[in-house]
C-alpha positions in Angstrom: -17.5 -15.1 120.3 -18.5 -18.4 121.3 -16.8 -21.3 120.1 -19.2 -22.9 117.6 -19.9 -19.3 116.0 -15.6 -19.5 115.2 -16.2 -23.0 113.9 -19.2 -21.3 111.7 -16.9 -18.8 110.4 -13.9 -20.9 109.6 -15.8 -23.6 107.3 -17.4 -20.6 105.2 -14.1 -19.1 105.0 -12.9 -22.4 103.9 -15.6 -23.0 101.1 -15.2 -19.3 99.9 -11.3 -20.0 99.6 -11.8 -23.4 97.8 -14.7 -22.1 94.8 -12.1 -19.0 94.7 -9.3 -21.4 94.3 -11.5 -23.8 92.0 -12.5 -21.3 90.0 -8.5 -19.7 89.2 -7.9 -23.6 87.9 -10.5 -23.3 85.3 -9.0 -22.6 81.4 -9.9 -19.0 80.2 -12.4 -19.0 77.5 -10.4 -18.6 73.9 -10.8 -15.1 72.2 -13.4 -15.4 68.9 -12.1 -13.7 66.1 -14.5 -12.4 63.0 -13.6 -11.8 59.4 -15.7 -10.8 56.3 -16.0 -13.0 53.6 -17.1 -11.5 50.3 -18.4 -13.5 46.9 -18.5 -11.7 43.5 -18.9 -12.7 40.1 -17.9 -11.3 36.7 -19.1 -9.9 34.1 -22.6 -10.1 35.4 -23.9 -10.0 39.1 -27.1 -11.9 40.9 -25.6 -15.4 40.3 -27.0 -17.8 42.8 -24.2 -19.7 45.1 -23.8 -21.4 48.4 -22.2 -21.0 51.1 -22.3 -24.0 53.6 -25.0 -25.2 51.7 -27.0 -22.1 52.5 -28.1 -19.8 49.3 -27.2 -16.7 48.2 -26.5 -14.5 45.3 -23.6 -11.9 44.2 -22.1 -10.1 45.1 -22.5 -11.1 48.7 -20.6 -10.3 52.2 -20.7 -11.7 55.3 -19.1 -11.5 58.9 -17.5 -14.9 59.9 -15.8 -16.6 62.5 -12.4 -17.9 61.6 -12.9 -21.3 60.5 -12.9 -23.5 57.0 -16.2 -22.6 55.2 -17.2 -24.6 51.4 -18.4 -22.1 48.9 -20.1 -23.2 45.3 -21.1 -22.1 42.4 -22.7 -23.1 39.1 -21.1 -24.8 36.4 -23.5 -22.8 34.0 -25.8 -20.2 34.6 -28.7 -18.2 33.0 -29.0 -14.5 33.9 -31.3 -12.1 31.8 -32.3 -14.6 29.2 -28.1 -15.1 28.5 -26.2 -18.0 29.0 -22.9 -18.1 31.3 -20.4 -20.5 31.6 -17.6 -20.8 34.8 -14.4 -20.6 33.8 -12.5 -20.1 37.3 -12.0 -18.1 40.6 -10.0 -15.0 40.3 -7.1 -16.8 42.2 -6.6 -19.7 39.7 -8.7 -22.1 41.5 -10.8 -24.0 38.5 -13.1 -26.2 40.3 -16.6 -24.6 40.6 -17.1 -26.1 44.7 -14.1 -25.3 46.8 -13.3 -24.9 50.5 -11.5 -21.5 52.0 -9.7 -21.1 55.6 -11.2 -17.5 56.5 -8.3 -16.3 58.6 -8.3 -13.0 57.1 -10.7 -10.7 55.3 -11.1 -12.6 51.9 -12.7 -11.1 48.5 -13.4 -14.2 46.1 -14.9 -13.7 42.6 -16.1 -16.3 40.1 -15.7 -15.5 36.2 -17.7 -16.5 33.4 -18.3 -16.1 30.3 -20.9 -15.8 27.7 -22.2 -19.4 25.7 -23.0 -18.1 22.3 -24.9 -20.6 20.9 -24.4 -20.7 16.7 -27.5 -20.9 15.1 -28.1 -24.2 13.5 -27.8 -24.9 9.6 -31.2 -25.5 8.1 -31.2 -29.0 7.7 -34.1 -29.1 4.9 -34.6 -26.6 2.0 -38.3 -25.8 2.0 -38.1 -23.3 -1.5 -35.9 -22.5 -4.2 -35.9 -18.8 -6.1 -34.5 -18.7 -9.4 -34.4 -16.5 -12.5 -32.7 -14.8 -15.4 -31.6 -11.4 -15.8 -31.2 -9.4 -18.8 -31.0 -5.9 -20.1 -34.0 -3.9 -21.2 -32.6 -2.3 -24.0 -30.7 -5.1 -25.9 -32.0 -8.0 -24.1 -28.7 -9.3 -23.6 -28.2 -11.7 -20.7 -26.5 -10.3 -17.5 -23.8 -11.9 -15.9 -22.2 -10.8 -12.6 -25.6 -9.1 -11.6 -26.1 -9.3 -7.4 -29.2 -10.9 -6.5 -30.0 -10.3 -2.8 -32.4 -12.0 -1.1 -33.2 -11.4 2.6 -29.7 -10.5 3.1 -28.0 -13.0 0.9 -26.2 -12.5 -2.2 -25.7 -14.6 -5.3 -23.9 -13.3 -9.2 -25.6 -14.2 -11.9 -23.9 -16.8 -13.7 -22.8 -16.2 -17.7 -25.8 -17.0 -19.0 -27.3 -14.0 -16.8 -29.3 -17.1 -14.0 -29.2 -17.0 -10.7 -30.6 -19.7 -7.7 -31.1 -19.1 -4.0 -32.3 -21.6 -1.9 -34.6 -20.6 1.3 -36.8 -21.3 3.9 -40.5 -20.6 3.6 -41.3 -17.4 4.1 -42.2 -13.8 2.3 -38.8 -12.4 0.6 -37.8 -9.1 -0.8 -35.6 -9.4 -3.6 -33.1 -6.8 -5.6 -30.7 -6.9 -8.6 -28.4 -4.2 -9.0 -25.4 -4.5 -11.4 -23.0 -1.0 -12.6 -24.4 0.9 -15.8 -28.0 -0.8 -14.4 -30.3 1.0 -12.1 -31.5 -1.4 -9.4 -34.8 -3.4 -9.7 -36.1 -5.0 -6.7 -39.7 -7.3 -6.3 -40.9 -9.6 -3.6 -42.2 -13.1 -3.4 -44.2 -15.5 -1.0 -42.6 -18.9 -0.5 -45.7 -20.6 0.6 -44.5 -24.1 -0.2 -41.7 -26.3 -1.3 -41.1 -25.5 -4.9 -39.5 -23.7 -7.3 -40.2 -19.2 -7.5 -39.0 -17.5 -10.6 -38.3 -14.1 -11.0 -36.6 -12.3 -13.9 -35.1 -9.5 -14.0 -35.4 -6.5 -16.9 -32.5 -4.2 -15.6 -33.3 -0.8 -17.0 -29.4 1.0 -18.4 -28.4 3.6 -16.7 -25.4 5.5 -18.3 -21.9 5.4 -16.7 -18.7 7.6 -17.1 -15.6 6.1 -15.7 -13.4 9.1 -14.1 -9.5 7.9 -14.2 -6.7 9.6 -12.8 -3.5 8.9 -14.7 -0.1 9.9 -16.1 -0.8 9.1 -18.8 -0.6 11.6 -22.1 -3.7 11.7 -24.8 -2.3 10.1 -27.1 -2.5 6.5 -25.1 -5.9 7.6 -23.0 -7.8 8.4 -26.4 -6.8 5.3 -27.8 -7.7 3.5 -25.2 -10.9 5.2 -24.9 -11.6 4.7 -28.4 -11.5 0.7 -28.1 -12.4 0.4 -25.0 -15.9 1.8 -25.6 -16.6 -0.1 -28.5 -15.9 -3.7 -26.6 -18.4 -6.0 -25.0 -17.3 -4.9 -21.6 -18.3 -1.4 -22.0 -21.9 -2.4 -23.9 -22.7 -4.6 -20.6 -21.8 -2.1 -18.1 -23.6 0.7 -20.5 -19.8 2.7 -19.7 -20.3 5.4 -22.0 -17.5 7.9 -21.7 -14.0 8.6 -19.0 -12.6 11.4 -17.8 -9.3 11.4 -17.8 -7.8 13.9 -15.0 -3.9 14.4 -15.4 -2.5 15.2 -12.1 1.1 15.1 -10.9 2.1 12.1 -8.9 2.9 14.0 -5.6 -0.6 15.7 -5.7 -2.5 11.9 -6.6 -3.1 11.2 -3.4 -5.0 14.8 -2.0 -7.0 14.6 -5.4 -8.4 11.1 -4.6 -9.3 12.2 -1.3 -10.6 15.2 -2.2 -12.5 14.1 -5.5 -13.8 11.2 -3.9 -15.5 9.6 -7.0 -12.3 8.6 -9.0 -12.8 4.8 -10.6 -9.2 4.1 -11.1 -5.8 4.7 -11.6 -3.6 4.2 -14.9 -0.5 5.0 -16.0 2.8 6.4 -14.4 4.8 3.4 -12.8 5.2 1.6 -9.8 6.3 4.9 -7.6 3.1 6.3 -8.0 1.2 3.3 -7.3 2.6 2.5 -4.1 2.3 5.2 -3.3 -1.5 5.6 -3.4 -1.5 1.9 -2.4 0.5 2.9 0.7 -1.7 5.6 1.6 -4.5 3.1 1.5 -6.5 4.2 -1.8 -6.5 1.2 -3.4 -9.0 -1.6 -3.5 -8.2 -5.5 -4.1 -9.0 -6.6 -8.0 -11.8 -9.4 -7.1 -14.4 -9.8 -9.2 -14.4 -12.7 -12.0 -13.7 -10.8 -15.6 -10.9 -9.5 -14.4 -9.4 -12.7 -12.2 -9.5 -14.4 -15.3 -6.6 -12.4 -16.5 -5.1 -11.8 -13.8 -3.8 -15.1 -13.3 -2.0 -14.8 -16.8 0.4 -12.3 -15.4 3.4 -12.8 -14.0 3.5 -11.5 -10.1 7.6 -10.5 -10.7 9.3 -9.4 -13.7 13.3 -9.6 -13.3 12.5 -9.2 -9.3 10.4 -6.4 -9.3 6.9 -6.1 -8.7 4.7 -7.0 -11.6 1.4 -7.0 -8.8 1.6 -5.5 -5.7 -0.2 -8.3 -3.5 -1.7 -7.4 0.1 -3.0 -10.7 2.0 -3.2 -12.9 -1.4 -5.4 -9.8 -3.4 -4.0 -8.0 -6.1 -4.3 -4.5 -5.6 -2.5 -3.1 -8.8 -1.3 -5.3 -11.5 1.0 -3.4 -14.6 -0.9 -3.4 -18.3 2.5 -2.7 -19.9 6.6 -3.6 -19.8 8.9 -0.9 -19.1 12.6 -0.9 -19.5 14.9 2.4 -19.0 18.1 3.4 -20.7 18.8 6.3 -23.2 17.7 7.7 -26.7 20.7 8.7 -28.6 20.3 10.7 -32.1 23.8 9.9 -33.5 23.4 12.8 -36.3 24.4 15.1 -33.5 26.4 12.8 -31.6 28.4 12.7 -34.9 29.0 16.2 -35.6 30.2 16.8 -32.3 33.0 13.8 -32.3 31.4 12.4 -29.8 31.0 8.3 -29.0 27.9 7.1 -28.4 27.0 6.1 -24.8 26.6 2.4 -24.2 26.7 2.7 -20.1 25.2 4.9 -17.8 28.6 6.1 -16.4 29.2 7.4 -20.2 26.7 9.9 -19.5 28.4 11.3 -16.2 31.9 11.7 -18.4 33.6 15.0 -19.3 33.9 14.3 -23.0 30.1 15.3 -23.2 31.5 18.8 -21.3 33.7 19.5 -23.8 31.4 20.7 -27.0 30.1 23.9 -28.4 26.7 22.9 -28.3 26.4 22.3 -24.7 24.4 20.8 -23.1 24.0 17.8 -25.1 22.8 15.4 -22.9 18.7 15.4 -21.7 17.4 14.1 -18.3 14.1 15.1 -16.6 13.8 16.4 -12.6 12.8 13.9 -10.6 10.2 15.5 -8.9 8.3 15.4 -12.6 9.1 12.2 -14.0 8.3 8.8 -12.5 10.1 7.2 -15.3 13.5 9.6 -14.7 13.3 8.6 -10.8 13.3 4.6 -11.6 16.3 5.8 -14.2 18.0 7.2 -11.2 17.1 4.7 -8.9 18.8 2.1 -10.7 21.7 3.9 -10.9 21.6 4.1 -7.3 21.2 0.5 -6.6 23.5 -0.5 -10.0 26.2 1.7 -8.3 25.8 2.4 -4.5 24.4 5.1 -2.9 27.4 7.2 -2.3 29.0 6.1 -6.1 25.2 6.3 -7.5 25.0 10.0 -6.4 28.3 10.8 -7.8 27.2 9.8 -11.3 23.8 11.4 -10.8 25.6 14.8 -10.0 27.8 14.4 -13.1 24.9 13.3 -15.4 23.3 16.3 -14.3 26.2 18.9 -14.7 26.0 17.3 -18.3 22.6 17.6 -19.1 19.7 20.3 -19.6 17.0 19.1 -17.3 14.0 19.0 -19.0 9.9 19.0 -16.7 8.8 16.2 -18.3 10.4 12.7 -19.7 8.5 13.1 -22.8 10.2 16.2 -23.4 13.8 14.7 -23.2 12.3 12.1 -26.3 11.3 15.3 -28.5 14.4 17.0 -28.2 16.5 13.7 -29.2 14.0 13.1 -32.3 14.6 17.1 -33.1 18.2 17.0 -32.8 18.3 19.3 -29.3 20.3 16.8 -27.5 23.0 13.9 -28.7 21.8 11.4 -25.6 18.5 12.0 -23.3 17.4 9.3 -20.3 13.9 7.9 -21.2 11.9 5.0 -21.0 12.2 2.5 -23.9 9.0 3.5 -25.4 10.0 7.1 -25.8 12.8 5.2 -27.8 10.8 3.0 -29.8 9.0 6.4 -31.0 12.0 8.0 -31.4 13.5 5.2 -34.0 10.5 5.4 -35.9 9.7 8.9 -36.1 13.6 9.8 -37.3 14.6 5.9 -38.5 18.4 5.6 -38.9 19.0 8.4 -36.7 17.1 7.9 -33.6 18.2 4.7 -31.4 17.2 3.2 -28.2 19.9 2.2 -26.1 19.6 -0.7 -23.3 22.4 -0.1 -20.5 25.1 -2.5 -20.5 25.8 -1.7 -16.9 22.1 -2.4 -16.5 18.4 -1.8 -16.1 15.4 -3.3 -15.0 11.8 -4.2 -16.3 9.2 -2.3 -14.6 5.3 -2.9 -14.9 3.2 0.2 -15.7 0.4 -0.3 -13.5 -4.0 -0.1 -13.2 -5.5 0.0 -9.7 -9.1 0.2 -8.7 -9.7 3.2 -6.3 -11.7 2.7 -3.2 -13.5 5.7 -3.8 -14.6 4.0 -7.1 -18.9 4.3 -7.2 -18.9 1.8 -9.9 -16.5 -0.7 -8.6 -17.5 -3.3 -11.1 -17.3 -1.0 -14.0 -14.0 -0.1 -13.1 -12.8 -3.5 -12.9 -14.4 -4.6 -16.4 -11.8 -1.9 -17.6 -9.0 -3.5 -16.2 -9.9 -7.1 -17.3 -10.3 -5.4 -20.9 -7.0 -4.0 -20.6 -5.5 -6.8 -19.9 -7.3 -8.8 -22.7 -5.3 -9.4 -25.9 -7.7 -6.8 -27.5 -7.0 -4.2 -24.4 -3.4 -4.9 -25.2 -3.9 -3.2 -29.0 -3.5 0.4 -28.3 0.6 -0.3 -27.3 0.8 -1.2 -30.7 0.3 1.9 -32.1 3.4 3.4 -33.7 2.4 6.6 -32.1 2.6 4.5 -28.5 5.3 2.1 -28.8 4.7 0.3 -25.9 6.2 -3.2 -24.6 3.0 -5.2 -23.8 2.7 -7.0 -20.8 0.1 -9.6 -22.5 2.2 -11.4 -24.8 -0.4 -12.6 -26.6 -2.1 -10.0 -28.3 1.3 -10.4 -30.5 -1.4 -13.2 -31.8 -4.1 -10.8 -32.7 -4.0 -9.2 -36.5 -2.8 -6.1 -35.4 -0.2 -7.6 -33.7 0.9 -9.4 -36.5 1.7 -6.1 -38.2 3.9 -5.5 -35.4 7.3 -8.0 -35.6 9.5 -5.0 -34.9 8.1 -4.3 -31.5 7.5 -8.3 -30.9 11.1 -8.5 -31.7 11.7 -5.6 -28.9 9.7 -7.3 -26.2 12.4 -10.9 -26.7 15.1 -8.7 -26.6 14.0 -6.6 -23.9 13.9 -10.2 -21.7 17.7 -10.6 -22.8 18.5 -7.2 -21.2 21.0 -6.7 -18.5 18.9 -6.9 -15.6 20.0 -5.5 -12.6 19.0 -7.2 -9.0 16.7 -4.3 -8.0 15.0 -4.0 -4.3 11.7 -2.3 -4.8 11.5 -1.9 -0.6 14.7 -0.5 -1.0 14.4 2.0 -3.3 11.0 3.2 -1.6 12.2 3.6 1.4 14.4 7.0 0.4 12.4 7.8 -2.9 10.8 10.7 -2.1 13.6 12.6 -0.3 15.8 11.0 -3.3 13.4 12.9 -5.9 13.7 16.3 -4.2 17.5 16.1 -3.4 17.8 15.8 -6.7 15.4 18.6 -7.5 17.2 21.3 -5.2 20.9 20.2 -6.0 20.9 19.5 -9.4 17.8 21.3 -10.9 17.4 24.6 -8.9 21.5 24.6 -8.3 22.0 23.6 -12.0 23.1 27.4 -13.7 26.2 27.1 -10.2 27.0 23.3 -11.4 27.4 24.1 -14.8 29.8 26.9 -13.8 31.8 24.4 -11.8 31.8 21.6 -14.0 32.4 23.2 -17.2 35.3 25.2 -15.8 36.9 21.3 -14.1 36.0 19.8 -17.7 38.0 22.0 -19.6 40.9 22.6 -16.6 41.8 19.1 -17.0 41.4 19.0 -21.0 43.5 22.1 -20.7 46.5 20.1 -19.0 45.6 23.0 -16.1 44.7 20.4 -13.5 46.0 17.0 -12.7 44.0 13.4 -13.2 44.3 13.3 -8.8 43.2 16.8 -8.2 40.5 16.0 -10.9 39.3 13.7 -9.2 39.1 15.2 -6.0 37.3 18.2 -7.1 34.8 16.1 -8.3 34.6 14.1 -5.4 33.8 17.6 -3.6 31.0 18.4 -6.4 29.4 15.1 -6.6 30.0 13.5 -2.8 26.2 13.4 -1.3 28.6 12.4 1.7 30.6 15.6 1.8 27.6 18.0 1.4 26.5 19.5 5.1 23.1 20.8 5.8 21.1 21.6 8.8 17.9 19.5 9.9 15.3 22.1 9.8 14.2 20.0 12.8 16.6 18.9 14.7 19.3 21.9 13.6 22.0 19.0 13.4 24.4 19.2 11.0 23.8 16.5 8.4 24.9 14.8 4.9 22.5 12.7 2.9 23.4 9.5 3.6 21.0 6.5 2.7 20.2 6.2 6.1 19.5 10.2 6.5 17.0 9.5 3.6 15.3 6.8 4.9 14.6 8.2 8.2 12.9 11.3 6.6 10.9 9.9 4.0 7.9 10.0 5.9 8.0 13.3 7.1 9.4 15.2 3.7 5.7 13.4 2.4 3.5 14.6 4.8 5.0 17.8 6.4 5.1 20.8 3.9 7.0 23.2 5.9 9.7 20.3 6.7 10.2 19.9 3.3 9.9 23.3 2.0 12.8 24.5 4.8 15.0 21.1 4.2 14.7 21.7 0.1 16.0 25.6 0.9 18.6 24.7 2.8 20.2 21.8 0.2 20.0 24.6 -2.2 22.0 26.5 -0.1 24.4 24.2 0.7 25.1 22.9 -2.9 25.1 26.0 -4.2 28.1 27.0 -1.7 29.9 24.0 -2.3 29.2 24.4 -6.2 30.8 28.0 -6.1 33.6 26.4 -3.7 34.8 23.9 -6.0 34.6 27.1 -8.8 37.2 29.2 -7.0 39.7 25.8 -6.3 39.7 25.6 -9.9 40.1 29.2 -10.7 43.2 28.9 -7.8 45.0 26.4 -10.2 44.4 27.3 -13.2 47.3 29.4 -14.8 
């Protein structure tokens, strides 16, 4: 090789070397990485938004480089003739524009909401529809007729007009009003001015259906009046059917009948208890507000209007107290004292006769009247104490199915003492005067309201509650008046009316009634264990009672005998009476239990609405009281000589 081709050789090897060599020192291009941005928006999709200022709409995804990207949406939006409003991204950002780093995948969704926009009061009245309505067959102006007119309602005021302002326009318009079949006519509102239509409402006949406890001798009265007043001549009521039903079926019979107007009668436990079960209806309409507000809500701390929200749901037509009827012709010829407390009915002395038993209470499970009476005792005394006496007064007394029953054998001489509700007393005094006497507790008692609801299965709501404004009207008071009724009013001032002028004896009852000993009494409290209260009662004293009298008589007449000591008296009645020391199986939970308050309480709901619960739990407290019943027996029979 010749010398210049070397020379050739080594310059391209040097210019290869150097680009190689150049080329090494160059940086490396950096690696480009790619990420998915997505946009949504909530609750409604094909929003328009930007991204870099380009347009797009949701939901929308795109592959990215990594960088800083500025996404925006609207402020406010339309989308299918609806308007939307932003209220923020999903993340908590607020502002409508904002800027994202997209260094990972990144989901962003924009929420909004819907603008609902009110629709604007009519600022001018164009027309004005007025009239008068009145009946057909007496022509007697209608007040508290509805008037509807496209949709709006109006009464009629006393003096049967009505006026409804509206826009112009073609109107239907209907009048309906209980005992009235409903009219209805139209009219064009061309121009600004004045439309009348009256109204000729046409009768048609209505029978109130009440349930109630009621007996006939208050519902026919009250029937009696009641159809004769203006009330029942402008809601054309012409008859009720009364429908006696025992409290513990009230509520399947509502349900099941489906028509009933009202309830009457039978104290606050049966009223809360269809008010619980939510049968009732508020008391609204104007005839009956009017009296409403001249009731007291409380009497002595207990419930004169059970009140839901601010509406009255029942309110009581009459006063109650509870205490004892004693007929001291037999009280007398036994040598016996008369009873001044409750505890006097629960003592041995009333044991101790030939003419046993001569004491008169009621089952519980029949008598809403007997179960306050007991209740108070409970509350008066304690649960544990309260039971004791209950037991005792039971052991002493011939348990009758209904109060009223307890009244007619104290009138009749049957019994020296029977538990009743002071009108049962006032009856008795006057139906055997000087003989018969109504006793108020000195340990205590309470006044209770005897309620009226509406029903919410009531067709003729406004019917109904014309019934309820009469009976709380000084006239609807006039049927407690009756001798044959004897009942405390809760209107004091029908006292003002003649035929409560002929009535000083019971006016002078009502004022002493409001000097009674009045026991503080929780209403919650005593509802909270009242129905496994009424049946406890029912299987330990009432079913048990033939094994109690056994026991009791036999203690009774150990210690009168000198047999028995005062201690071991004592606690042999403590073992007949003790609610504590009387063990029963759950038919649920197969524990062992005693009926404690707090037992009671925590299966009231369950003894109501569970029949095979109750029917087991009842069995087994006969059972048990029975045993302990025949236990305390045989300790006796051990001591005794």
């Amino acid at each position: 090789m010749d010398r210049n081709t070397l020379i050739g050789a080594a310059v391209i090897l040097i210019v290869v070397v150097s680009a190689a060599a150049y080329f090494m020192m160059q940086p490396s291009e950096p690696e480009i990485s790619i990420y998915t941005l997505s946009v949504e928006s909530s609750p409604v999709s094909g929003l328009a938004f930007t991204l870099d200022g380009q347009n797009f709409e949701t939901p929308h995804s795109e592959e990215l480089e990594e960088d800083s990207y500025t996404v925006a949406v609207a402020a406010e939006t339309t989308v299918g003739g609806k308007n939307y409003a932003f209220t923020g991204w999903e993340d908590g950002v607020t502002s409508s524009e904002r800027s994202v780093d997209l260094s990972s995948n990144l989901a962003l969704r924009a929420n909004y909401e819907e603008v609902v926009d009110e629709e604007p009061e009519p600022t001018n009245v164009s027309a004005t529809i007025s009239g008068v309505i009145t009946s057909s067959e007496t022509g007697n102006l209608l007040n508290g007729a509805t008037v509807t007119v496209d949709g709006k309602s109006v009464k009629t005021a006393s003096d049967g007009s009505y006026l409804i302002n509206v826009s112009l326009g073609a109107y239907d318009v209907s009048v309906s009003l209980d005992g009235y079949k409903v009219e209805a006519s139209s009219v064009q509102a061309t121009e600004e001015a004045t439309y009348t239509l009256d109204f000729s409402l046409t009768p048609s006949s209505i029978t109130l259906q009440v349930i109630t406890r009621h007996g006939s001798d208050i519902t026919m009265k009250a029937e009696q009046l009641f159809l004769q007043s203006e009330y029942a001549e402008k809601y054309n009521i012409r008859d009720i059917k009364w429908m006696g039903v025992s409290l513990a079926l009230w509520p399947e019979t509502i349900r099941r009948k489906g028509d009933i107007d009202l309830g009457w009668g039978g104290g606050p436990v049966a009223f809360d208890i269809v008010y619980n079960e939510g049968l009732t209806a508020p008391l609204v309409s104007d005839e009956v507000q009017e009296y409403l507000s001249q009731i007291p809500d409380m009497l002595s701390g207990v419930p004169a209007k059970r009140i839901d929200d601010g509406e009255v749901h029942w309110v009581g037509a009459a006063i109650s107290s509870f205490g004892f009827t004693i007929n001291t012709q037999v009280l007398e010829l036994e040598g016996l004292p008369q009873p001044t407390k409750w505890t006097d009915l629960a003592n041995e002395t009333y044991a101790l006769v030939d003419f046993f038993p001569i004491i008169g209470t009621a089952d519980a499970t029949l008598s809403t009247s007997n179960t306050r009476i007991f209740e108070i005792i409970i509350q008066t005394y304690g649960w544990e104490e309260g039971w004791k006496i209950l037991t005792l007064i039971g052991a002493n007394s011939r348990i009758y199915d209904k109060s009223e029953s307890v009244r007619d054998a104290a009138i009749i001489g049957e019994i020296g003492a029977g538990t009743t509700i002071d009108f049962y007393g006032y009856t008795a005094q006057l139906q055997n005067p000087g003989v018969c006497w109504y006793v108020f507790p000195e340990d205590g008692t309470l006044l209770n309201a005897d309620p009226v609801a509406l029903l919410n299965t009531s067709p003729h709501p406004q019917a109904a509650q014309a019934f309820v404004a009469w009976l709380l009207s000084p006239e609807g008071q006039i049927p407690w008046l009756d001798p044959k009724i004897n009942r405390l009013p809760m209107n004091p001032a029908v006292f003002d009316t003649p035929e409560g002028q002929e009535r000083p004896d019971l006016e002078e009852i009502y004022y002493m009634s409001q000097e009674a000993v009045i026991i503080e009494f929780s209403d919650e409290l005593a509802l909270s264990y009242e129905f496994p209260m009424m049946y406890f009662f029912h299987a330990t004293l009432v079913r048990s009672q033939l094994k109690l009298w056994d026991a009791w008589l036999d203690l009774a007449h150990a210690k009168a005998d000198g047999d028995i000591t005062q201690a071991q008296f004592v606690d042999l009645v403590d073992q007949l009476s003790n609610p504590l020391l009387l063990e029963f199986t759950d038919p649920d939970s197969g524990e062992t239990e005693t009926f404690t308050e707090e037992y009671a309480q925590s299966i009231a709901e369950k003894l109501m609405t569970d029949v095979t619960f109750k029917t087991n739990l009842v069995d087994d407290w006969i059972t048990a009281s029975e045993a302990r019943y025949d236990s305390v027996r045989a300790q006796v029979a051990a001591l005794t000589p």
